[in-house]
N, C-alpha and C positions, 0 to 999 in steps of 0.2 A: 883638441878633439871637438867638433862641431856637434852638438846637441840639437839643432832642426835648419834644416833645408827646404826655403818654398821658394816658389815664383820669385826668384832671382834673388834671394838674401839670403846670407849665410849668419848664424849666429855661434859665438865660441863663445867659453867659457874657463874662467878657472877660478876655485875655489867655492867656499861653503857662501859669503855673501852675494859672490858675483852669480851665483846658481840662483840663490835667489831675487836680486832683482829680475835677472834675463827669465827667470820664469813667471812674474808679473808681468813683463814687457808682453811676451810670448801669447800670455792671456789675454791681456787689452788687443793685443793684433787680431787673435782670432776671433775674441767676442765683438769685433768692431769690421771684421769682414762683410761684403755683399754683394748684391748681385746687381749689374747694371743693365738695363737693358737697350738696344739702338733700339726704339719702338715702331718708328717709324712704315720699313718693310719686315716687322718681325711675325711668322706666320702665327695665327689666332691659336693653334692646338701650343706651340709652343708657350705661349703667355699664359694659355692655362695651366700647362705644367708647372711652369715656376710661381703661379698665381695658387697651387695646392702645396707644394714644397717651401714658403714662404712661411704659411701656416703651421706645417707639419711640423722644420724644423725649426721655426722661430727664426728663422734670417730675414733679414733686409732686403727688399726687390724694389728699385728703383727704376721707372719705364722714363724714358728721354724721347723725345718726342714734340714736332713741329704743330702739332696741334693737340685738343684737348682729347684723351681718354677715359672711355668707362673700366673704372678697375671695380674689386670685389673690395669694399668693406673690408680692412685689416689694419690693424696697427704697424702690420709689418711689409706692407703696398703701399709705395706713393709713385705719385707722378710729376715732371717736368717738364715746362714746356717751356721749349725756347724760341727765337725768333724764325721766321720760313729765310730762306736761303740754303745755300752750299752746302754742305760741315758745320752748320753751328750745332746741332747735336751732338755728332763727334767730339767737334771741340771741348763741348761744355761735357761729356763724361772722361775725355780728358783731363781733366780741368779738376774732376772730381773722383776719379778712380786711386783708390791706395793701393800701398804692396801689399798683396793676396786676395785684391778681392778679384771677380771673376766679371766678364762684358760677355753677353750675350749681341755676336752682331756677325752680318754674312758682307760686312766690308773691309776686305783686308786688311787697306790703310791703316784703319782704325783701332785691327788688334793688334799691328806692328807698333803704334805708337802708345797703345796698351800694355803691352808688354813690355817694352822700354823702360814704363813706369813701376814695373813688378808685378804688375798684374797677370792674370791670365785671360785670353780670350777662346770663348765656344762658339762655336757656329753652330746655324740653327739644326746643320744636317749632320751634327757628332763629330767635329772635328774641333781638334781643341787645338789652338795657335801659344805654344810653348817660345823659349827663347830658341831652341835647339833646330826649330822647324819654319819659322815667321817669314823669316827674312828670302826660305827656297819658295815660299810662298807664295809672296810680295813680288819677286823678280820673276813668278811663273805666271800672276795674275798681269803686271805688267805687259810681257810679251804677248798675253793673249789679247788685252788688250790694243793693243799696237797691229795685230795679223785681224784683228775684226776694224779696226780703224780704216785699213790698208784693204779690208773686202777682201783678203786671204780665208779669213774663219765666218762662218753665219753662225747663228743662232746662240743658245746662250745654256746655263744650266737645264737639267732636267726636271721636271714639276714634283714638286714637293713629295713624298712617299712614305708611309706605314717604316719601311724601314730609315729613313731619315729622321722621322720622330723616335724611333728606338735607339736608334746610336746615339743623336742627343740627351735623352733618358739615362742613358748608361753612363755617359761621362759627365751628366749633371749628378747624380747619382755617387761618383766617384769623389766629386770634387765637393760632394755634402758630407761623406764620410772622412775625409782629411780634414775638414774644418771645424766639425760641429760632435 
């Protein structure tokens, strides 16, 4: 019988000692979860939000990012900066994401290959990229891609909205209460 189910790992059990290690395990996972962020094009209300939530509930916010940012004073805010090019951001929260903690990024790529990893990814507009969902995602960002290359499609998403910062609230919100 499976005793906890997250972002892509299952853990069993059997018995009174295996109970307790898998419940030490269980603990270092969660007290070791966080939050990563593509910082780069991440909108400014959102980095506040998780810049108050960090605080609030004691988690870890790590911003990635091509160049240097002003963050708020906290033990539990840093920042990284990596080199300017392509994906070396990506790469490098790649690089450093674990199973369960969560990527704050509106590049799909990025939370298919997050996810891969265990992780989960949120978008900045409340969409959360699961194992279940990533990949219909990826293949829909793709084609869209491909009819605006080909001057089939114009224009691009819709400008950022009150109710985009709320659906992201809610599912940051969700994903603080499963962990913390």
């Amino acid at each position: 019988m499976p005793i906890l189910r997250n972002a892509g790992w299952t853990i069993w059990f059997s018995g009174p000692k295996i109970t307790s290690l898998v419940a030490n395990k269980v603990s270092e996972l969660i007290e070791n979860m966080q939050i990563w962020v593509d910082a780069d094009a991440c909108p400014g209300e959102i980095k506040q939000l998780l810049f108050r939530a960090a605080d609030r509930r004691k988690i870890k916010v790590t911003l990635v990012a091509n160049q240097s940012m002003r963050v708020p004073p906290s033990p539990f805010i840093s920042t990284i900066v990596v080199g300017v090019g392509m994906n070396i951001a990506d790469r490098r929260i790649v690089e450093l994401v674990e199973t369960g903690d969560l990527v704050i990024t509106a590049d799909i790529p990025l939370a298919a290959d997050v996810v891969a990893k265990g992780g989960l990814a949120l978008n900045p507009r409340g969409e959360l990229y699961t194992r279940d969902n990533v990949g219909a995602r990826l293949a829909a960002r793709n084609l869209m891609d491909e009819l605006r290359g080909g001057g089939m499609v114009l224009g691009g998403p819709s400008n950022f909205s009150l109710r985009d910062r709320q659906a992201f609230a809610n599912q940051l919100d969700k994903w603080l209460v499963k962990v913390k």
